[in-house]
N, C-alpha and C positions, 0 to 999 in steps of 0.2 A: 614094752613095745619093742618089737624087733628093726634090727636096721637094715633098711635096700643094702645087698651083699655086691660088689663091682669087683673084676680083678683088677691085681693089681697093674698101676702105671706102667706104658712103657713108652719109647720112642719108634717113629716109623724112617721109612728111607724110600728112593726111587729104587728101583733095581730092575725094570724093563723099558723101554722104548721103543715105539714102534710109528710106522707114517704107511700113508697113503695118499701120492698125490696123483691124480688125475691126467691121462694121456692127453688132452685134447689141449695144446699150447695156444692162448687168446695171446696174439700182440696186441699194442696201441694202435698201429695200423689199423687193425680190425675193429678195434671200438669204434675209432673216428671217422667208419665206413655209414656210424647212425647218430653222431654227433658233431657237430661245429667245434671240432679241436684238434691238437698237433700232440704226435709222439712229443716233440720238446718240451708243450704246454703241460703235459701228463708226469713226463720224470720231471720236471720244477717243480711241480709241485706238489709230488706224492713220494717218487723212487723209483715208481714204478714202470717197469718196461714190459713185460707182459704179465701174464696171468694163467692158471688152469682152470677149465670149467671140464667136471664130468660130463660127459656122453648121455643121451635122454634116458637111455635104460641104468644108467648108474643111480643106486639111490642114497642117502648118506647109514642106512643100514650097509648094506655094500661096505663103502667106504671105512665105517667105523668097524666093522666087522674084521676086515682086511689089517687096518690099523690094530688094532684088540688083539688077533692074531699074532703078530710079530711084537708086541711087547711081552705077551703072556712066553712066547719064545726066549724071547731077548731076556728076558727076566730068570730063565731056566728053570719054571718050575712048572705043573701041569695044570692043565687048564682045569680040573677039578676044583684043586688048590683055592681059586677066586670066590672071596665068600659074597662081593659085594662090585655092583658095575654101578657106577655114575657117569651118566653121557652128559656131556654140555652143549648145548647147541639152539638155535630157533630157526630152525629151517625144517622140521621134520612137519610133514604136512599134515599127520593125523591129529586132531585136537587129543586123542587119545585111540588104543592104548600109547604107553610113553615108547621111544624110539630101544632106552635100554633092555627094554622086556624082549623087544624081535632081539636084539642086538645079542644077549646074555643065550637066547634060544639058538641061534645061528652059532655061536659059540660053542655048544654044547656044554655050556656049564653048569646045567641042571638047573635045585632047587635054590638058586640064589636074589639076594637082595638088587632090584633093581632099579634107580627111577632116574628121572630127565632133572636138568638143572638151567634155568630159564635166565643166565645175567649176561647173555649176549657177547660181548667180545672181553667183559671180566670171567665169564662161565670156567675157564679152566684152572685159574688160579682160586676160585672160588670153590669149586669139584677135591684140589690136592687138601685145602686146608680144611672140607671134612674128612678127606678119607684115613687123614694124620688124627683127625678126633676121632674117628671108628678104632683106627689100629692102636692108639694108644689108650683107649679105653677098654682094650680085647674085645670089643665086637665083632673086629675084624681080623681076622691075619693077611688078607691078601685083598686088594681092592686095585680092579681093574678100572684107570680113567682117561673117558676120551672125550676131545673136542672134535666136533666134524661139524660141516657144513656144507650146504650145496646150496647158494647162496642166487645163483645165478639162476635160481628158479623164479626169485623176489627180487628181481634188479631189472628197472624198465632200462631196457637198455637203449634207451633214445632219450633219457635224463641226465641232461650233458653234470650232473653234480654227483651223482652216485655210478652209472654207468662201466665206469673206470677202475672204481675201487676195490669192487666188492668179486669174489674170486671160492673155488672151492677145495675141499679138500679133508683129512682127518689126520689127527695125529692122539699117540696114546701112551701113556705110561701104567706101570704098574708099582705100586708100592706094599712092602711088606714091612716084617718088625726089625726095630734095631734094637741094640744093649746102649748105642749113644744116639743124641739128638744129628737127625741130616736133614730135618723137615722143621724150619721154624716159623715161629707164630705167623698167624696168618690179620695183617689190615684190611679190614674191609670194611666196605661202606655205601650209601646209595642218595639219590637226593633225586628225589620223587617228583618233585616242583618241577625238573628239568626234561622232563618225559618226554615231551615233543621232541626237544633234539634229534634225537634218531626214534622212528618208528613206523610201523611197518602199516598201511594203510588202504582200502579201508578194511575196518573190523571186521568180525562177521556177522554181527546184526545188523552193520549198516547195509554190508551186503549182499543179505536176505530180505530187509524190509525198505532200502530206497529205491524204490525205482531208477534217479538218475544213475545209482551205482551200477542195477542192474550187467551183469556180463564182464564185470569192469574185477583184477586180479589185483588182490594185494601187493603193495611192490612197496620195498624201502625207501623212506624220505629222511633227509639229513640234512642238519642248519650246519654244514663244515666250518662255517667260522667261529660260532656256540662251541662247538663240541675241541676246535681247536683252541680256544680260549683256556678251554676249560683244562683240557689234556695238559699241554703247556706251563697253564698258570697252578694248577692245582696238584697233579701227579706226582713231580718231585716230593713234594711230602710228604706224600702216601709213601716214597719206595723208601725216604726217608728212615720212616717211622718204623719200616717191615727192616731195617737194617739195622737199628736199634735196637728192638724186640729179641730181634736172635743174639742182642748182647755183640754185636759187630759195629766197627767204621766204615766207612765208604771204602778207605783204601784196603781192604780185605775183602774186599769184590773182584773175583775174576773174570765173571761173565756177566754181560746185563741182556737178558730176555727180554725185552716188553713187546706187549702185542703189536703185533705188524699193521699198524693203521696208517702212518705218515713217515716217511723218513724225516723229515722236518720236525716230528714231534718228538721223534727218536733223538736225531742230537740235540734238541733244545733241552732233553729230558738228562742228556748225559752232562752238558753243560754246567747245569742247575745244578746236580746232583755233587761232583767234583770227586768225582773216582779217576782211580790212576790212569795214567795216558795210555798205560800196555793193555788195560783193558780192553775185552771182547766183546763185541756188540754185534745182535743178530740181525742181517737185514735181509732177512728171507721177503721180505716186503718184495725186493727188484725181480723176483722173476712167480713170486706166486700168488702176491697181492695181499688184503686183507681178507681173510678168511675167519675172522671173529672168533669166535670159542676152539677152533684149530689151529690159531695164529703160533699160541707160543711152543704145544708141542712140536708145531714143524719146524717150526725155528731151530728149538732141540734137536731135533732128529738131524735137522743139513748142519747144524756145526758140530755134531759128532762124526758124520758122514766124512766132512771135509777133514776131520783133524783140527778142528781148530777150539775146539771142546775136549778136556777130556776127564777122567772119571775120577773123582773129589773135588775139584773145583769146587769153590762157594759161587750158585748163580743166583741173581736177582731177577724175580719172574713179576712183572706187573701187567694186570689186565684193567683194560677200562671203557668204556660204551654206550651203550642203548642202556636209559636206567632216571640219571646216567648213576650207572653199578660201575662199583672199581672194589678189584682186590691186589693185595700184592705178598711174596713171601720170600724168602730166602733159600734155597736148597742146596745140598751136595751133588753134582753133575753124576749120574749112572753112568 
């Protein structure tokens, strides 16, 4: 009997980056124009001072497209090159086809592998640690990944507990082969039981077959103090465990990524953790809000922008969310 043939092993690396953030700048002001709250009340307890929402004709095709664009650039290699697009995101409105397929099409990247990745504000850290299992298995040589979101489609914005948070945008990298490890192992995880926490409601059989639904649009609901429990009490050991795996210490972290959901959960998260004091932390949170599955590449993209990232640094990327899904991994900074 003969044996399934695989090429051989190899390791993968980031080598493009690319963002797109959306014109239309939302202050606190302006939320609190359809809510019972205070700019002061909003940065105490988020970060956040304002926010981007895309324009009614931007769609997160658009966006990710744009995004996809400047990493497939930024990466210097041609857009043929991409054997394989994973988009992350829940916000694209068609239950099918997947957002990757228009996305890979607008691209012009021909006949390639493409499909959507459903884990909410973990989707992009969840997205790199397949596309590290494609390239190192040679499936892949180049794998084009974005998080985007246009969130603000599903945000009742007269829901003084989500209203504030939730923001739009896309960010992308591209990864190709290495001869040494820059993409290490990937944590991840899910707990299913906790579903309600963040979810987006109602369904769409309910809102086909009840009448009280009737007319009535899905919009995201969130138990913030569940979900902050959880982020808090449980995440540090996820990024833990993703900084062990790659064979590191804390104090061999030069950058920590995690998704832009809370600045409060951000330092609670660097606290726990016990990385060095010079370390760099992203808070793309204060002026672009949470954008879920786009969080951490835009984070990426404004501290290379700024200079305040630069290219070999070991960063720590954790995603965590609606699920609740959490992933976390280790990379070398493009």
């Amino acid at each position: 009997m003969k044996n399934i043939q695989q090429p051989p092993r190899r390791f993968s690396k980031i080598i493009g980056l690319g963002a797109h953030r959306p014109s239309v700048i939302v202050t606190n002001e302006d939320i609190c124009k359809n809510i019972d709250s205070s700019d002061e009340w909003i940065r105490e307890r988020t970060g956040i001072i304002e926010r981007r929402f895309a324009d009614e004709n931007t769609t997160i095709i658009d966006m990710a497209t744009d995004a996809g664009q400047k990493a497939i650039k930024d990466a210097g290699i041609k857009p043929e090159q991409i054997n394989t697009v994973l988009l992350a995101t829940i916000s694209h409105p068609y239950q099918t086809p997947s957002a990757a397929v228009l996305v890979a099409n607008k691209l012009g990247l021909g006949d390639v592998g493409a499909t959507d990745l459903s884990a909410a504000c973990a989707g992009f850290p969840y997205a790199v640690g397949i596309a590290d299992g494609l390239i190192s298995t040679g499936q892949s040589d180049y794998v084009l990944v974005i998080g985007v979101e246009k969130l603000s489609d599903w945000t009742d914005k007269y829901d003084r507990s989500t209203s504030f948070i939730f923001a739009d945008g896309a960010g992308a990298i591209v990864l190709g082969p290495s001869d040494t490890p820059q993409v290490g192992p990937t944590v991840w995880g899910s707990d299913g039981s906790e579903f309600d926490a963040i979810v987006c409601l109602p369904d769409w059989l309910s809102l086909r077959n009840d009448n009280e639904t009737e007319g009535a649009w899905p919009v995201l609901h969130m138990q913030g103090q569940k979900v902050f429990r959880w982020a808090v009490g449980d995440m540090p050991e996820v990024a833990s465990r993703a900084i062990a795996k790659a064979g590191l210490l804390p104090e061999d972290i030069d950058l920590f990524i995690p998704h832009q959901a809370n600045m409060r959960i951000t330092d609670a998260m660097v606290k726990s953790l016990g990385l060095r004091e010079d370390v760099k932390i992203a808070r793309d949170i204060q002026t672009a809000g949470n954008t879920s599955a786009a969080s951490i590449p835009l984070a990426m993209e404004k501290m290379r922008s700024e200079g305040v990232a630069h290219e070999g640094e070991l960063a720590l990327l954790i995603g965590f969310g609606a699920g609740l899904a959490y992933a976390a991994q280790v990379v070398r900074f493009p």
